[in-house]
C-alpha positions, 0 to 999 in steps of 0.5 A: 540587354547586351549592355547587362550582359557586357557588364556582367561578364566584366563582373565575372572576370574580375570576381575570378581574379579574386576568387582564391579568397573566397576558396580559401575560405570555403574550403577551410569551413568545410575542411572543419564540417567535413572532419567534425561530421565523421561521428555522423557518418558512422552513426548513420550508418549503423542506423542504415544497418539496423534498417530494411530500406533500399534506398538508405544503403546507397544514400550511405555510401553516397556520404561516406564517398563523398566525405572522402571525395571532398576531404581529400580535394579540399585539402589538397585544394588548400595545401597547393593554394597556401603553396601558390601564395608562398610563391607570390610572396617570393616572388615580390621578394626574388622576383623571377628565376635568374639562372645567369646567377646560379652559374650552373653549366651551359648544359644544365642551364639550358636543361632548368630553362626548358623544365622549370622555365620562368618562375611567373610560369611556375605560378600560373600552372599553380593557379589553373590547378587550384582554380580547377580543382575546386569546381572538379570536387564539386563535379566528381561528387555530382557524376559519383551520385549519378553513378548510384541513381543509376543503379537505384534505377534497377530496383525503381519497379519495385520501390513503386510496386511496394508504395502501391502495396503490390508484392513484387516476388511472389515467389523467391525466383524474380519474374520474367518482367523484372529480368526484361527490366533489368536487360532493356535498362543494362543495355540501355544505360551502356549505351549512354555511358559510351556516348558519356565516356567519348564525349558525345560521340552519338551526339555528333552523328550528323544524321537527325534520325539518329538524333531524335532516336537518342533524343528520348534515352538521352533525356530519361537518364539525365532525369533518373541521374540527376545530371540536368543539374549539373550539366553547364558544369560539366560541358564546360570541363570538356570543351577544353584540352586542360580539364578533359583530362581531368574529366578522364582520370574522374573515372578511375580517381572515383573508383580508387576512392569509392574501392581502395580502401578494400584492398588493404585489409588488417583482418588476421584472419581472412579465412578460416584455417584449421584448428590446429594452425591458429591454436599454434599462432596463438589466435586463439586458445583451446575450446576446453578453457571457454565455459560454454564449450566446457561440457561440449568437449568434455569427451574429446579431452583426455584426462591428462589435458583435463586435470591439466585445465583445472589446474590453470584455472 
């Protein structure tokens, strides 16, 4: 057995050594899904629209983020991996940096060495980010999913009541078992998301008590998110100094991605001004000249401003 072991550990050692083929092939594939499926996406979502279902809203949201989760990694992914096989490719060819031949200053040379350093240094920092930002995709869709089960979680009750035929509002105010719900849930999660976002600070309270305690939430909302399935994956991008600062900016990256899109806005009109202001910025045109609203403004126009209207048409 450790004989296998051995041998299968060699394997993977040489299999990661050449695994940049096989990304890029990968993400080449699915760079050309993933732009093929946006007709997809929307189509669903109009169909999310037009459908009653709770769970069809967050399953699109899933889709759509997760587009641009693996969209925008992936290309990156390819663009920093055909980047560091342009520089083995120059590197066969001018081998390292030679900074006696650039005949700068004693005093900028010293600055490039500690900068810019050896050329092979220049690749392998190109290599870990490449390696790295592969699986990271993968990881960040994973914890975005989390993020919906979760919140999926809060309305669980009353998808189970409605599957049993059981009408969970019988009157618009929410009962007082649902709101204890979602208080005991809320605080709950919270504290799940504090040992998450420190790296397991419960976890390493050396007291078994605390332990066993934790033991139960720990293992219901690793069910409710899903994140048994990805946790050898996950331990293993925050057991090392590189990638626990990716994990770190994983929060706000999501975010950006799940959110930014609503800061920017092509909306004219984000209120609704006075009639007055958008007739004078030509947003829209008198409602005397629309034929639905002829007969409804017939007495607010003058006249002159009559006869002035059937002229133009």
């Amino acid at each position: 057995e450790d004989l296998d072991k051995s041998f299968f550990k060699e394997w993977l050692e040489k299999l990661q050594q050449e695994s940049w083929q096989l990304e890029l092939i990968i993400s080449g594939f699915a760079l050309y899904g993933i732009y093929n499926s946006k007709d997809l996406l929307i189509d669903f979502a109009n169909y999310s629209e037009n459908v009653s279902n709770r769970l069809l809203g967050p399953l699109n949201t899933l889709f759509e983020v997760g587009w641009k989760i693996f969209f925008i990694n992936l290309l990156v992914h390819v663009i920093l991996r055909s980047l560091w096989i342009g520089a083995i490719g120059l590197r066969y060819v001018s081998a390292d940096i030679d900074y006696k031949q650039l005949n700068y200053s004693e005093y900028f040379t010293k600055y490039l060495k500690r900068k810019v350093g050896d050329y092979d240094d220049f690749i392998e920092r190109l290599e870990k980010v490449c390696s790295v930002l592969f699986s990271y995709t993968f990881l960040l869709f994973l914890l975005f999913m989390s993020t919906l089960c979760f919140i999926i979680g809060y309305v669980i009750p009353l998808v189970v009541l409605e599957w049993v035929g059981i009408e969970a509002f019988q009157d618009q105010d929410p009962p007082l078992w649902f709101i204890f719900w979602i208080l005991l849930y809320t605080v709950l999660g919270i504290i799940v998301f504090i040992d998450f976002i420190t790296l397991g600070c419960i976890k390493r309270i050396k007291d078994n008590t605390v332990s066993k305690i934790y033991m139960p939430l720990y293992r219901f909302f690793s069910t409710i998110t899903f994140s048994f399935l990805y946790r050898p994956l996950l331990y293993n991008f925050i057991d090392d100094k590189y990638t626990r600062r990716l994990f770190f900016f994983s929060i706000p990256y999501i975010f950006i991605i799940a959110f930014g899109h609503k800061m920017f806005s092509d909306n004219v009109i984000p209120h609704i001004p006075q009639d007055k202001y958008i007739l004078e910025n030509g947003t829209t045109i008198n409602s005397s000249r629309y034929d639905d609203l002829y007969k409804e403004r017939f007495s607010y126009i003058s006249d002159s401003e009559l006869k002035q209207n059937k002229d133009q048409s």
